[in-house]
N, C-alpha and C positions, 0 to 999 in steps of 0.2 A: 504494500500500500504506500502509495505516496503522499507526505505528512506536507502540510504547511509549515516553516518554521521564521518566527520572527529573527531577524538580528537589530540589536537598538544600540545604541551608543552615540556617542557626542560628536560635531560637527568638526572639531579638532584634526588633525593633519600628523599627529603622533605618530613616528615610525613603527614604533613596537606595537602597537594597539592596532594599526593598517595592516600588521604585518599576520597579528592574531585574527584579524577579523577579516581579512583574506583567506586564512586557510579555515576559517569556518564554512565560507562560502563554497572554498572549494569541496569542503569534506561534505555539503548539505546535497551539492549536486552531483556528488560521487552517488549518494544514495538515490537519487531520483526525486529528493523533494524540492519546495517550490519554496525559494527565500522571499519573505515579505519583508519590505523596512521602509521607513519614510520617505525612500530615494532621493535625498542629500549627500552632504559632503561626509568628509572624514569617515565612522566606522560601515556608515552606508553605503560609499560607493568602492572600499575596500571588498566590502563583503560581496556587493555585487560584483563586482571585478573577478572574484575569484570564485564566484558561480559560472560568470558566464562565461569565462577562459574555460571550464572546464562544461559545457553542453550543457546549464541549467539554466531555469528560466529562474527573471529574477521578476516581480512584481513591486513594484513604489505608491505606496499610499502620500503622495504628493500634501505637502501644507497651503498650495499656492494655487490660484487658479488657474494655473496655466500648466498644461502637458510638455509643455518645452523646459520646465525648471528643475527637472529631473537628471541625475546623472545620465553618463552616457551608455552604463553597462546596463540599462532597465531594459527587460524586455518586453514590459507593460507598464502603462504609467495609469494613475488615477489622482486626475485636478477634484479636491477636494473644498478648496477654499475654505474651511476650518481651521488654519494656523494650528495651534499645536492640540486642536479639539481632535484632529486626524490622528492622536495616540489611542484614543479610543475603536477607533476602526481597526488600526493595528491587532490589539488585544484581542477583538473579538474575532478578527479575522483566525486567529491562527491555530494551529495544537499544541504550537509549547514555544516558546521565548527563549533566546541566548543575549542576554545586554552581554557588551563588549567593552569596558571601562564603563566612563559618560557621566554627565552630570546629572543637572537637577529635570530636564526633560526625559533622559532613561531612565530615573526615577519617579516618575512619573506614570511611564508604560509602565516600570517594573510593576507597581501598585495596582494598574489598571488590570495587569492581565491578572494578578493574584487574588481583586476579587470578583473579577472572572470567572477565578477556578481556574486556571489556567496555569502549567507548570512554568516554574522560571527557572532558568540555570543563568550564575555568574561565571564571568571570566575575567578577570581582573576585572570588575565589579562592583556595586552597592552591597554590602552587608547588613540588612536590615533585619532587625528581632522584635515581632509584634510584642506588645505590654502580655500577651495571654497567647496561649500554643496556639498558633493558628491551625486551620484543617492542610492550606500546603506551605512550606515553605522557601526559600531558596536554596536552589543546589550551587557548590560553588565548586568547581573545577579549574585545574590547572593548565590544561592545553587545549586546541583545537579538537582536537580529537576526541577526546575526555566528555567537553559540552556538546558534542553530536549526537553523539554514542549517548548521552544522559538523557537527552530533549528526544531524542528518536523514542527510546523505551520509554519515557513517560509521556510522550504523544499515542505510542502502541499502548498505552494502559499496564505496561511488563514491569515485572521487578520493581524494586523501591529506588526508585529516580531520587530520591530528595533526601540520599547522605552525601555527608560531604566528601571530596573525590581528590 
């Protein structure tokens, strides 16, 4: 089955963070799934970059009202003219979440998709601990690989997705 998987993270240009969140993209379209992200800069058009180098579609849930404001690796774009309301769309869009660093907007999604229901895996990441055991929480992994392999299984419903890795 082929999963929808968000990647979120911050507009930033960071080498290591481009570098991480390129090789998510590519491990997401190793497996056949469909990257969604807000189709901006920094860990968005990293991740899409390295979906689409390797045969996967990428989808952009665009902040702007225009189809052209989108990076160049999209392989569908969606003008939503909601500025950062389009994290909600994101969320609901997907079956599981990889933030990739990022600020206060990937925390933001992170929140959204969590009460969702919605799995979330960190990778160099928000570490966030609700006041009371939430029903999911964040999984935090250490490589590309790691947060694939984590969001694939708790997108498939398998195994306990949500220790830390």
């Amino acid at each position: 089955m082929s999963f929808y998987i968000a990647v979120v993270g911050g507009t930033q240009d960071d080498p290591e963070t481009a570098r991480l969140a390129e090789a998510v993209g590519r491990e997401i379209a190793a497996r056949g799934g469909v990257l969604i992200c807000g189709g901006g800069a920094g860990v968005m058009r990293a991740a899409s970059r390295g979906a689409r180098e390797h045969g996967g579609v990428v989808l952009g849930i665009l902040p702007g009202g225009d189809r052209s404001g989108g990076n160049p690796y999209l392989s569908l774009a969606v003008a939503t003219g909601l500025g950062d309301a389009r994290n909600a769309i994101i969320a609901r869009t997907v079956d599981a979440m990889i933030a990739v660093g990022g600020g206060y907007g990937t925390l933001s999604e992170i929140a959204l998709a969590l009460k969702m229901d919605k799995p979330v895996v960190a990778l160099q990441s928000w570490k966030v601990e609700a006041p009371v055991q939430p029903h999911r929480r964040i999984a935090h992994c250490s490589t590309a690989e790691a947060a694939v392999e984590t969001a694939w299984q708790a997108a498939a419903g398998e195994g306990e997705a949500f220790v830390d890795n």
